[in-house]
OpenMM code with the backbone's topology and positions (N, CA, C; nanometers):
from openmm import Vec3, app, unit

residues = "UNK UNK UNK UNK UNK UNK UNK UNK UNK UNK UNK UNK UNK UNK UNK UNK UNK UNK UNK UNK UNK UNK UNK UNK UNK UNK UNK UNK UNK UNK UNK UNK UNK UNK UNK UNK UNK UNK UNK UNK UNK UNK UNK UNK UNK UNK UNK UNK UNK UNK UNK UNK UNK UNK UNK UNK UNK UNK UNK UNK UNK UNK UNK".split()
positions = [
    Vec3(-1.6589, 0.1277, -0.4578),
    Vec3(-1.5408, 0.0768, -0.3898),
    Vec3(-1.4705, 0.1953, -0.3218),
    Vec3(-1.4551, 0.1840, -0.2064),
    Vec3(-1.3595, 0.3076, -0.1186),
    Vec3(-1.2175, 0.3121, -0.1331),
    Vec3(-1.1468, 0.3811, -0.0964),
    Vec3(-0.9976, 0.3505, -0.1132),
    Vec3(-0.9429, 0.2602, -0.0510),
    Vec3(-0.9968, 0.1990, 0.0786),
    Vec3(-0.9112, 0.1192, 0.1537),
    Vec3(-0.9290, -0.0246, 0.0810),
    Vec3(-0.9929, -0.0605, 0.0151),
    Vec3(-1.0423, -0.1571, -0.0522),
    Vec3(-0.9800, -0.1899, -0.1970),
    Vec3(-0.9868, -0.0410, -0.2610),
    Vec3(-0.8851, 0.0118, -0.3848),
    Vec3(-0.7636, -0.0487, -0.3699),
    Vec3(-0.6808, -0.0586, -0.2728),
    Vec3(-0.5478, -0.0387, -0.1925),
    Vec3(-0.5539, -0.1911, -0.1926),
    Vec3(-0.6585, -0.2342, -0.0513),
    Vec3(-0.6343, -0.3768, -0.0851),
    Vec3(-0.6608, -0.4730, -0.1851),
    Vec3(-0.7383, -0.4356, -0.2657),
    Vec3(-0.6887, -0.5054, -0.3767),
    Vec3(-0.6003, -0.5555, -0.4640),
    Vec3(-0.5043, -0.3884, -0.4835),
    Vec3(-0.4501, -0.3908, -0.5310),
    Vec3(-0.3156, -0.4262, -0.4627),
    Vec3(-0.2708, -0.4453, -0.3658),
    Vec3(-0.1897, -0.4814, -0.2590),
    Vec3(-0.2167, -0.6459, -0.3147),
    Vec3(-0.3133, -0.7000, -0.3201),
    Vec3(-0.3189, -0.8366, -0.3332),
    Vec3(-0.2584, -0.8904, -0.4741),
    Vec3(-0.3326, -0.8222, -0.5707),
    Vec3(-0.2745, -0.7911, -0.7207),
    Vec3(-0.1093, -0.8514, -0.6931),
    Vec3(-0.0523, -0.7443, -0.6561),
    Vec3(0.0953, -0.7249, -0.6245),
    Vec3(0.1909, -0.8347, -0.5819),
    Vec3(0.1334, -0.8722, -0.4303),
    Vec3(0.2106, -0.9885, -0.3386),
    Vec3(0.1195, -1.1192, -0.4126),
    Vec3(0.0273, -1.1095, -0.4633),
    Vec3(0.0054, -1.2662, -0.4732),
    Vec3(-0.1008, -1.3335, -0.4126),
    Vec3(-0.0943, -1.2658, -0.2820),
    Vec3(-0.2144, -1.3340, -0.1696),
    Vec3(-0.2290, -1.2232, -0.0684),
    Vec3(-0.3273, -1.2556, 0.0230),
    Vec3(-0.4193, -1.1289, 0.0846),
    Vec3(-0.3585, -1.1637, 0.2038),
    Vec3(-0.2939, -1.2482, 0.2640),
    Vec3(-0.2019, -1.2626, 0.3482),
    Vec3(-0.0614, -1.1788, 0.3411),
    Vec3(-0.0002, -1.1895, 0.2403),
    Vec3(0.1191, -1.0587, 0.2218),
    Vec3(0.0563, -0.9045, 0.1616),
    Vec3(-0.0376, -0.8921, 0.1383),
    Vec3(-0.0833, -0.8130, 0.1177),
    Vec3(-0.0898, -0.7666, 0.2430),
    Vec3(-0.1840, -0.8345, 0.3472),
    Vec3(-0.2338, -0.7358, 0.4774),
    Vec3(-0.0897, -0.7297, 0.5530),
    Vec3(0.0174, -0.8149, 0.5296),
    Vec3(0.1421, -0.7805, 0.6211),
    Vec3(0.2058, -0.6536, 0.5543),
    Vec3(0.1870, -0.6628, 0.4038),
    Vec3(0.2635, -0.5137, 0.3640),
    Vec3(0.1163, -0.3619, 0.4434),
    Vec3(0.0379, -0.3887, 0.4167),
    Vec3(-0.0565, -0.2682, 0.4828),
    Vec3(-0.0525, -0.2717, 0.5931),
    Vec3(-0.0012, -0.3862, 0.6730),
    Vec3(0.0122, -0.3017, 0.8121),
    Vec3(0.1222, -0.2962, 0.8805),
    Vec3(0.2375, -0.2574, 0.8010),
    Vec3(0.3779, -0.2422, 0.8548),
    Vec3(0.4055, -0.0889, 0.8077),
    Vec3(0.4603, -0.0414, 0.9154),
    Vec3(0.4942, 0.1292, 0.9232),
    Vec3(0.6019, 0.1100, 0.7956),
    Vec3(0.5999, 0.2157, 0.6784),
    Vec3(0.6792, 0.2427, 0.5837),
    Vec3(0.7479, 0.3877, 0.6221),
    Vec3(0.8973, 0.3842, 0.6066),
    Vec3(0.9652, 0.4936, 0.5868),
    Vec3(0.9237, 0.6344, 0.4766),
    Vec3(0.8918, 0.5087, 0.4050),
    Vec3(0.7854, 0.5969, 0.2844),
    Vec3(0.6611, 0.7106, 0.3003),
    Vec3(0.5986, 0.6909, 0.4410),
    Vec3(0.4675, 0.7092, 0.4685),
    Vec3(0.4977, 0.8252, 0.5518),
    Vec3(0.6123, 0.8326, 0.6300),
    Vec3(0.6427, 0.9063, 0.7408),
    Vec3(0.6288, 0.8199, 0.8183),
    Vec3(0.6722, 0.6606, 0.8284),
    Vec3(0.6758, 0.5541, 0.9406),
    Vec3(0.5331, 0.5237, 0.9363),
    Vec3(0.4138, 0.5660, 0.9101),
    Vec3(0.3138, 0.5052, 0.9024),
    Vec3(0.2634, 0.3795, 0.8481),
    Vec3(0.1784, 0.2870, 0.8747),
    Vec3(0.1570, 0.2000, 0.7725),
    Vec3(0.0660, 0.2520, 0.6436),
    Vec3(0.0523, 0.1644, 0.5344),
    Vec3(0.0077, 0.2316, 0.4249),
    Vec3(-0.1584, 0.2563, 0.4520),
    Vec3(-0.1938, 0.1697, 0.5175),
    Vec3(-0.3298, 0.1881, 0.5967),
    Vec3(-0.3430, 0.3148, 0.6581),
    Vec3(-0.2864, 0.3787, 0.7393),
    Vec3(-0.2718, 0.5075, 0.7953),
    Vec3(-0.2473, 0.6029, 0.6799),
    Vec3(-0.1824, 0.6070, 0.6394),
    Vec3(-0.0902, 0.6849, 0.5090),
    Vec3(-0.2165, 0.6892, 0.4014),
    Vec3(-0.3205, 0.6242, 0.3529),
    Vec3(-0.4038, 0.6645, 0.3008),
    Vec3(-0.5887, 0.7316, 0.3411),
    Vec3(-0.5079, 0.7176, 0.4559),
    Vec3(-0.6440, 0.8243, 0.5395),
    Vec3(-0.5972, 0.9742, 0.5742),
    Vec3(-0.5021, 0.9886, 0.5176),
    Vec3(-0.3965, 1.1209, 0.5171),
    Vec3(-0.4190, 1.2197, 0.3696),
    Vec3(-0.4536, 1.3556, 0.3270),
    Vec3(-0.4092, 1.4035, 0.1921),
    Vec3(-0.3625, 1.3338, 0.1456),
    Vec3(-0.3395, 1.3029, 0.0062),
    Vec3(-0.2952, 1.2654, -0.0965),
    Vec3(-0.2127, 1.1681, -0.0374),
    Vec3(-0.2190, 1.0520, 0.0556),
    Vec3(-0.1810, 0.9857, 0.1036),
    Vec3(-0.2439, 0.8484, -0.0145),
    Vec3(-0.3600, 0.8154, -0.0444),
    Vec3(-0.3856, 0.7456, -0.1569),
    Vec3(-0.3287, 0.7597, -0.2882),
    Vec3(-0.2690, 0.8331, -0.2883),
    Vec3(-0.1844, 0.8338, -0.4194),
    Vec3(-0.0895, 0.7962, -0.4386),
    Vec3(0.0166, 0.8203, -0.2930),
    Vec3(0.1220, 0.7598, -0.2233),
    Vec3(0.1527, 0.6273, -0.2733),
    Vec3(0.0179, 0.5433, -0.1748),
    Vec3(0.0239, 0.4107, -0.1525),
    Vec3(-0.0055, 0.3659, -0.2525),
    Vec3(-0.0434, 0.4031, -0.3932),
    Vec3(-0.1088, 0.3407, -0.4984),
    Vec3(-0.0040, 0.3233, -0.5792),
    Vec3(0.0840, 0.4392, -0.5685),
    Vec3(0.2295, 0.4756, -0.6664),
    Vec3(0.3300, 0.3842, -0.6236),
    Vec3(0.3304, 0.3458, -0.4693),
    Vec3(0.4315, 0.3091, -0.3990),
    Vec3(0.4106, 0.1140, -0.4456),
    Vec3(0.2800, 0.0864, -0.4279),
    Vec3(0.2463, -0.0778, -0.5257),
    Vec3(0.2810, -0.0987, -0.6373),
    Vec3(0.2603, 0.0544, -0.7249),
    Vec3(0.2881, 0.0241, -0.8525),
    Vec3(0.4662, 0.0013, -0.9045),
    Vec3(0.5515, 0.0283, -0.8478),
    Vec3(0.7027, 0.0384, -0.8071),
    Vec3(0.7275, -0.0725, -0.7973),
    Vec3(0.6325, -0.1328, -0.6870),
    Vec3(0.6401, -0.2826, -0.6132),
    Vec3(0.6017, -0.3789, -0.7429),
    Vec3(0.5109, -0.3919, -0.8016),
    Vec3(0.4437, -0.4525, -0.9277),
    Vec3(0.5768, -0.4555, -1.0366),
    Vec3(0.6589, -0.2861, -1.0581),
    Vec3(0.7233, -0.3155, -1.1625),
    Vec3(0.9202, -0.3562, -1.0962),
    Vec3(0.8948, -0.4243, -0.9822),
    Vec3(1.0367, -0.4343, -0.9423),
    Vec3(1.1216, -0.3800, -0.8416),
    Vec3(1.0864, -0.2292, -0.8520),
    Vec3(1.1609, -0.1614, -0.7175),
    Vec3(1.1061, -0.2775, -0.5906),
    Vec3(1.2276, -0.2112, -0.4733),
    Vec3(1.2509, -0.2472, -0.3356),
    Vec3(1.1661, -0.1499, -0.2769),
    Vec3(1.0796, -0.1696, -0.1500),
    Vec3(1.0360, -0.0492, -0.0609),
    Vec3(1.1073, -0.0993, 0.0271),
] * unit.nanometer
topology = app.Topology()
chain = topology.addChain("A")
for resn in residues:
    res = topology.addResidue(resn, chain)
    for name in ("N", "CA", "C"):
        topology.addAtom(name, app.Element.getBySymbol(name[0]), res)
């Protein structure tokens, strides 16, 4: 499994459905440096980012 796949999975995990999933991966985050999280994990340690930033999402925080 590659990371972008890692991500969407787990993006799906999160929202519920692979429909809010792909709207959260492809909306520029302030988080990212305005990037979407899609971009943001083809970056250094940009997968770690986006993995940390779901897991926030999973336990409640706002992005």
């Amino acid at each position: 499994m590659d990371y972008v796949e890692s991500i969407q999975n787990q993006a799906e995990r999160v929202f519920g459905n692979k429909n809010k999933a792909n709207a959260w991966l492809n909306q520029p985050k302030v988080a990212f440096g305005d990037n979407t999280p899609l971009q943001a994990i083809q970056k250094r340690g940009g997968y770690e980012l986006v993995k940390a930033e779901l897991e926030k999402i999973s336990q409640g925080y706002v992005c």
